[in-house]
N, CA, C and O of each residue as an XYZ file, in Angstrom:
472
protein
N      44.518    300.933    -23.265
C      43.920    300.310    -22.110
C      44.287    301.055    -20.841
O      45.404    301.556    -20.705
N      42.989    301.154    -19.565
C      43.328    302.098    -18.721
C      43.936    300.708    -17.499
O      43.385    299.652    -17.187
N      45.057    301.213    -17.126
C      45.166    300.072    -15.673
C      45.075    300.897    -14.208
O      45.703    301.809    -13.669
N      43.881    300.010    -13.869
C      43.364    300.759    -11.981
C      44.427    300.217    -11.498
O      44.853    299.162    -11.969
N      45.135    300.961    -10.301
C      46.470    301.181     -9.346
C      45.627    300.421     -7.872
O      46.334    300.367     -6.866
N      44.441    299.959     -7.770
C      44.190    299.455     -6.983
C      44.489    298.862     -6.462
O      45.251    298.047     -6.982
N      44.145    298.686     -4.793
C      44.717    297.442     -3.800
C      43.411    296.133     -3.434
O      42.472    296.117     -2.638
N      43.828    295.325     -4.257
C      42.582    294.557     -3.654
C      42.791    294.075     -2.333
O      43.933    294.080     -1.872
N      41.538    293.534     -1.468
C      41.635    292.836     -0.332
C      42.206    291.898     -0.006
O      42.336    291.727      1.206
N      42.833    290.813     -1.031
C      44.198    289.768     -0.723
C      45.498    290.244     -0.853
O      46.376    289.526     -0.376
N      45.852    291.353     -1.420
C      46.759    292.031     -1.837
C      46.904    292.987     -0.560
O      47.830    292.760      0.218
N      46.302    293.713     -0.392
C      46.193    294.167      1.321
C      46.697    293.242      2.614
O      47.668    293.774      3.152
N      46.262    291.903      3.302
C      46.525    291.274      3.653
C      47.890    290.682      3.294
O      48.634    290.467      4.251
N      48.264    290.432      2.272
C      49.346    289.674      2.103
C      50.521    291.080      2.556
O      51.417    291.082      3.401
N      50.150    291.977      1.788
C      51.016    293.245      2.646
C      51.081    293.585      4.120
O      52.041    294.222      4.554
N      50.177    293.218      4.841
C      49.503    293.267      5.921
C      50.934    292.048      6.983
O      51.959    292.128      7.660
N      50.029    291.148      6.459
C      51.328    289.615      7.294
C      52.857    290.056      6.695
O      53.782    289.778      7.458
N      53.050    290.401      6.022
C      54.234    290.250      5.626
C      55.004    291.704      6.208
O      56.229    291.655      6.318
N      54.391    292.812      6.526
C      54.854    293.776      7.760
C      55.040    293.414      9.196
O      56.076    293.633      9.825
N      54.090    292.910      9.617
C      53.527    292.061     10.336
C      55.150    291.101     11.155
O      55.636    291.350     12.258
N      55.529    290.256     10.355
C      56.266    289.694     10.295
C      57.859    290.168     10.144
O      58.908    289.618     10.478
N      57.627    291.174      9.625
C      59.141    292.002      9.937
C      59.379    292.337     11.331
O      60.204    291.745     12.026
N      58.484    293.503     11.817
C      58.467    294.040     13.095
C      59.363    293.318     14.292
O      60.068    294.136     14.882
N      59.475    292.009     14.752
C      60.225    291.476     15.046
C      61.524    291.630     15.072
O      62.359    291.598     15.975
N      61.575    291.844     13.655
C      63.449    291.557     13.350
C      63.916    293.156     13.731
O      64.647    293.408     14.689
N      63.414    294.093     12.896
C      62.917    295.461     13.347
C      63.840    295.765     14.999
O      64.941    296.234     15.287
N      62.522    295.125     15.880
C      62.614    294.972     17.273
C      64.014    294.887     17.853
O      64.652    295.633     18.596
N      64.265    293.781     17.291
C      65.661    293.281     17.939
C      67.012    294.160     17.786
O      67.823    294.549     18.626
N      66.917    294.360     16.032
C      67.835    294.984     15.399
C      68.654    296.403     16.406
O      69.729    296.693     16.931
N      66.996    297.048     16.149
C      66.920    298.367     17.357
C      67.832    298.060     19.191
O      68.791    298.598     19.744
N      67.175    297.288     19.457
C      67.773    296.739     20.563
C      69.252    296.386     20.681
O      69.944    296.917     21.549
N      69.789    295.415     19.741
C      71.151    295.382     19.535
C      71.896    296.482     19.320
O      72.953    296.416     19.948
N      71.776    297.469     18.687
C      72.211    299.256     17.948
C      72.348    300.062     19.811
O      73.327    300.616     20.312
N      71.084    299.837     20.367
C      71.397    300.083     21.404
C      72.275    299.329     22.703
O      72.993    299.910     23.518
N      72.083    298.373     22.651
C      73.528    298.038     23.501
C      74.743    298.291     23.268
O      75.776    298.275     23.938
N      74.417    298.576     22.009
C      76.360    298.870     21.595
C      76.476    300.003     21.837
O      77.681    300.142     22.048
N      75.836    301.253     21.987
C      75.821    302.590     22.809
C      76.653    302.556     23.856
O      76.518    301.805     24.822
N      77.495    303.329     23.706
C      78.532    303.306     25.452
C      77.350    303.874     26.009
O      76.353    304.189     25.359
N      77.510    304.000     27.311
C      77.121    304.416     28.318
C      77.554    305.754     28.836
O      78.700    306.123     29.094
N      76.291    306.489     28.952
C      77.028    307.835     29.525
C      77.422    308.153     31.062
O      78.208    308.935     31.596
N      76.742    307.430     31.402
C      77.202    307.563     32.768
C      77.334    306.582     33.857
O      76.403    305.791     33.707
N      78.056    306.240     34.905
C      78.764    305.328     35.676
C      77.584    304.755     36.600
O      76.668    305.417     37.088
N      77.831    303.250     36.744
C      76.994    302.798     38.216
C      76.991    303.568     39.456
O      77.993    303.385     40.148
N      76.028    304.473     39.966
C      75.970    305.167     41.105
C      76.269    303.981     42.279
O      75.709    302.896     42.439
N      77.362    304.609     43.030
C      78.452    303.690     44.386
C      78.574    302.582     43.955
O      78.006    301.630     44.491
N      79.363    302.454     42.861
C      80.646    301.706     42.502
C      81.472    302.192     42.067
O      81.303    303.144     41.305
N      82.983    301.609     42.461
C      84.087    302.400     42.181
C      84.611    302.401     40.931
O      85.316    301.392     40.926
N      84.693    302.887     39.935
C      84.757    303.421     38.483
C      86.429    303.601     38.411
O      87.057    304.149     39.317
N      87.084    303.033     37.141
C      88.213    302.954     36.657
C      88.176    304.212     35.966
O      87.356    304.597     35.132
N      89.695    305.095     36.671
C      89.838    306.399     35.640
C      90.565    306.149     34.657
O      91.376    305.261     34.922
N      90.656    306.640     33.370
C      91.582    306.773     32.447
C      92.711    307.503     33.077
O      93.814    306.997     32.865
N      92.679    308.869     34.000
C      93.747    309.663     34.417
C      95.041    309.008     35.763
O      96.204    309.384     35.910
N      94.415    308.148     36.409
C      94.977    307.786     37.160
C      94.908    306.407     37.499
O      94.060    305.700     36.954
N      95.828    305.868     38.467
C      95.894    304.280     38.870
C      96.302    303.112     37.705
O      97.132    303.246     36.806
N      95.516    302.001     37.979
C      95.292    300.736     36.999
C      95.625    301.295     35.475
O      96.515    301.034     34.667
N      94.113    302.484     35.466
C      93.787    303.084     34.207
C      94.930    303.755     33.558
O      95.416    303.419     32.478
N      95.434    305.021     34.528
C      96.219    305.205     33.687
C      97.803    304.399     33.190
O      98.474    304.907     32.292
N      98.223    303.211     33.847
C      99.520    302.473     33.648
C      98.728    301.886     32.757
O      99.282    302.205     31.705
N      97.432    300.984     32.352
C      97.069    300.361     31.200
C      96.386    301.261     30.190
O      95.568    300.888     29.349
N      96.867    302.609     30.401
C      96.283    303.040     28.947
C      94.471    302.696     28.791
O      93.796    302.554     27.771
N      94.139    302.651     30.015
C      92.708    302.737     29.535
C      92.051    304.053     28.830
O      92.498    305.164     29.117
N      90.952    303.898     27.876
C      90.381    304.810     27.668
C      88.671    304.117     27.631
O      88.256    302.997     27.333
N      87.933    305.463     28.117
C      86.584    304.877     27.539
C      85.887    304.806     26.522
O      84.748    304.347     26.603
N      86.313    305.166     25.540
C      85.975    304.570     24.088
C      87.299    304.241     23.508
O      88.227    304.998     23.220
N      87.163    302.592     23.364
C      88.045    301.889     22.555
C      88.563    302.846     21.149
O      89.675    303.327     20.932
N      87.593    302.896     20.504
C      87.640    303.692     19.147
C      88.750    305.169     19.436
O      89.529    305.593     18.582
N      88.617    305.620     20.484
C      89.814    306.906     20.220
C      91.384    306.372     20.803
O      92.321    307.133     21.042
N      91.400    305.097     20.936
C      92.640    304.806     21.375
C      93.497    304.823     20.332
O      93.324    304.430     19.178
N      94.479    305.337     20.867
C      96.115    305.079     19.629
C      97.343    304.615     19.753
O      98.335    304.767     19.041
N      97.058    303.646     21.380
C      97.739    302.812     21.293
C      98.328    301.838     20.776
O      97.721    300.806     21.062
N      99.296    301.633     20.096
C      99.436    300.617     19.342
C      99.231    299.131     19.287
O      99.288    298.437     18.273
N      99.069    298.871     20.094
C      98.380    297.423     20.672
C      97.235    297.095     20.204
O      96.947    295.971     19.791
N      96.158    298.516     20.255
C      95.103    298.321     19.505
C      94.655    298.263     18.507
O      94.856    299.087     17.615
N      93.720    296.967     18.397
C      93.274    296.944     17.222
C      91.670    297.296     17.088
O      90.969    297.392     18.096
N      91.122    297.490     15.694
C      89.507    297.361     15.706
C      88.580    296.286     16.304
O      89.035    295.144     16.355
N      87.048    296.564     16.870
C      86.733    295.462     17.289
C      87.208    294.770     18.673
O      86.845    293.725     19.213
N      88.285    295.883     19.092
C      88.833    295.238     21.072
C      87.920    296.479     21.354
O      87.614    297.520     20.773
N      87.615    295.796     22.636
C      87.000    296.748     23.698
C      86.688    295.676     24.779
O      86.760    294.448     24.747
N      86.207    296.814     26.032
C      86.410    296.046     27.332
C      85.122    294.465     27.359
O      85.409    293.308     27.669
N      83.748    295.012     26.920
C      82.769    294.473     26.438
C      82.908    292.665     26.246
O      82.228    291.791     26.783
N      84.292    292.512     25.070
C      84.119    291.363     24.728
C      85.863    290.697     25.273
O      86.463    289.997     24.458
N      86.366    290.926     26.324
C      87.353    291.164     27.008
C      87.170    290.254     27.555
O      85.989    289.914     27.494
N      88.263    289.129     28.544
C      88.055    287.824     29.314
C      87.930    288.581     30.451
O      86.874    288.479     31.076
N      89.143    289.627     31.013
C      88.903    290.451     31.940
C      87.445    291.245     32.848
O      87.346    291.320     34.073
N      86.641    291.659     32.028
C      85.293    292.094     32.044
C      84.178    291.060     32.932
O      83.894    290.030     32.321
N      83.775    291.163     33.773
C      83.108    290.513     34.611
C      81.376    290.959     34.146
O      80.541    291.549     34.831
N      81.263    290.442     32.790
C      79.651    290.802     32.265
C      78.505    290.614     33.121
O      77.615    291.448     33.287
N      78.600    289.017     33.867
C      77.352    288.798     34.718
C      77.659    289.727     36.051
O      77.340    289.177     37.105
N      78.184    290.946     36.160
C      78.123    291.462     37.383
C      77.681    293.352     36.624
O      77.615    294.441     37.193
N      77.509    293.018     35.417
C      77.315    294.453     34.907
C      76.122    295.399     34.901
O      75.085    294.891     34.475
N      76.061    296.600     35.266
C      74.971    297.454     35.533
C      75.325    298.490     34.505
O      76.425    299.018     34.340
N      73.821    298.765     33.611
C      74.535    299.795     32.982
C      75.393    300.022     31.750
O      75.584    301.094     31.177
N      75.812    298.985     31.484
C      76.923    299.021     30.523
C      78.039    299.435     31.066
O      78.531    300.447     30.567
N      78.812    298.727     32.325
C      79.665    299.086     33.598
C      79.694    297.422     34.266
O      78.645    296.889     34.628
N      80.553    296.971     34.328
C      80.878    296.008     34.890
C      82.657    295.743     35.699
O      83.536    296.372     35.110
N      83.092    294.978     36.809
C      84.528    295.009     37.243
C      85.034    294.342     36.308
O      84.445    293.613     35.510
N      86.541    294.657     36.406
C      87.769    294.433     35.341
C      88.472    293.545     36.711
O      88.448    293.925     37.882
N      88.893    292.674     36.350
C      90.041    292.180     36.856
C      91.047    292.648     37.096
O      91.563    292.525     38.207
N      91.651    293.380     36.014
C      93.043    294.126     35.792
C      92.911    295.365     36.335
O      93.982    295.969     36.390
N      91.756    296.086     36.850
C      91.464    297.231     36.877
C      91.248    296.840     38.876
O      90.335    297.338     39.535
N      91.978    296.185     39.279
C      91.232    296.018     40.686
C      90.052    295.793     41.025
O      89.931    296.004     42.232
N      88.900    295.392     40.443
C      87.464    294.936     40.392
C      87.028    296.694     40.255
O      86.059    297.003     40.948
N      87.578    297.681     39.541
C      86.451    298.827     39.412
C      86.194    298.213     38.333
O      86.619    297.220     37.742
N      84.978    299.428     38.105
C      84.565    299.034     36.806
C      84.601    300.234     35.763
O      84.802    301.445     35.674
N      84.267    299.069     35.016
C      84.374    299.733     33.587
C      83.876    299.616     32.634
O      83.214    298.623     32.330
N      84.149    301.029     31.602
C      82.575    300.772     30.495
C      82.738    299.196     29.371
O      83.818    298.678     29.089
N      81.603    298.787     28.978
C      82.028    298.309     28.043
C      82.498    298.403     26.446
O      82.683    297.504     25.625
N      82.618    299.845     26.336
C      82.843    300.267     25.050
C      84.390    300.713     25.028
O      84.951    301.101     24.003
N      85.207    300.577     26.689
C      86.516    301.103     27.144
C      87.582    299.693     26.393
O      87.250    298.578     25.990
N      88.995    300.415     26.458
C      90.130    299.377     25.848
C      91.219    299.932     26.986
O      91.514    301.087     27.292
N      91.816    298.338     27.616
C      93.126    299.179     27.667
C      93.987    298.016     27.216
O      93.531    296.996     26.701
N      95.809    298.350     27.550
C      96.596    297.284     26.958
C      96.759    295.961     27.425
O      97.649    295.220     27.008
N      95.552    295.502     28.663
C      95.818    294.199     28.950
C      94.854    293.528     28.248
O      94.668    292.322     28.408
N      94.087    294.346     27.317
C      92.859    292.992     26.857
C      93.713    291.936     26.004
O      94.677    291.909     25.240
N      92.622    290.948     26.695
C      92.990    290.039     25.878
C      91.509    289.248     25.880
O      90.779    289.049     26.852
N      91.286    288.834     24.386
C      89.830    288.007     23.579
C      89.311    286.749     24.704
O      89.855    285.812     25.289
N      88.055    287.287     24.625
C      87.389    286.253     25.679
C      87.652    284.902     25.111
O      87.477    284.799     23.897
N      88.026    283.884     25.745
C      87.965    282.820     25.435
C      86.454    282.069     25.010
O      86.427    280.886     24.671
């Protein structure tokens, strides 16, 4: 017996809605992947926390959490989800630190005062 590989016209459609219906999740997914992107570059005239000097350097800041080797740190800290971090004032992926004198800072940065947003 020969079997045709054909697509019928309900079989189409049902493939059809059911792509259809992903795209969405798709959407978002993409979107989330990208916020978690540090940021390459700083809010133009705002004052920016250095790793080399000041606040930054007595707290061991760095701007990517992930290369820190401080021992304090753990996986999963960063400035981002930090009580310190002033999110509703953030541009950029750059928002003021408390601890940092209101500069700011990335949200993908760690230093040794975080402590877990409440």
């Amino acid at each position: 017996m020969e079997e045709k590989n054909t697509l019928s016209r309900r079989s189409f459609f049902k493939f059809a809605v059911a792509g259809a219906a992903v795209v969405p999740f798709l959407t978002k997914a993409t979107k989330a992947l990208a916020a978690d992107a540090c940021p390459t570059t700083a809010p133009a005239g705002k004052a920016v926390a250095s790793p080399t000097e000041g606040m930054g350097k007595t707290l061991n800041y760095v701007l990517d959490a992930k290369t820190s080797k401080h021992a304090k740190y753990k996986a999963g800290q960063q400035c981002g989800n930090c009580k310190f971090y002033n999110a509703a004032k953030a541009e950029g992926g750059y928002a003021p630190c408390t601890m940092m004198g209101m500069k700011y800072v990335t949200n993908c940065g760690w230093c040794s005062s975080y402590a877990v947003k409440a």
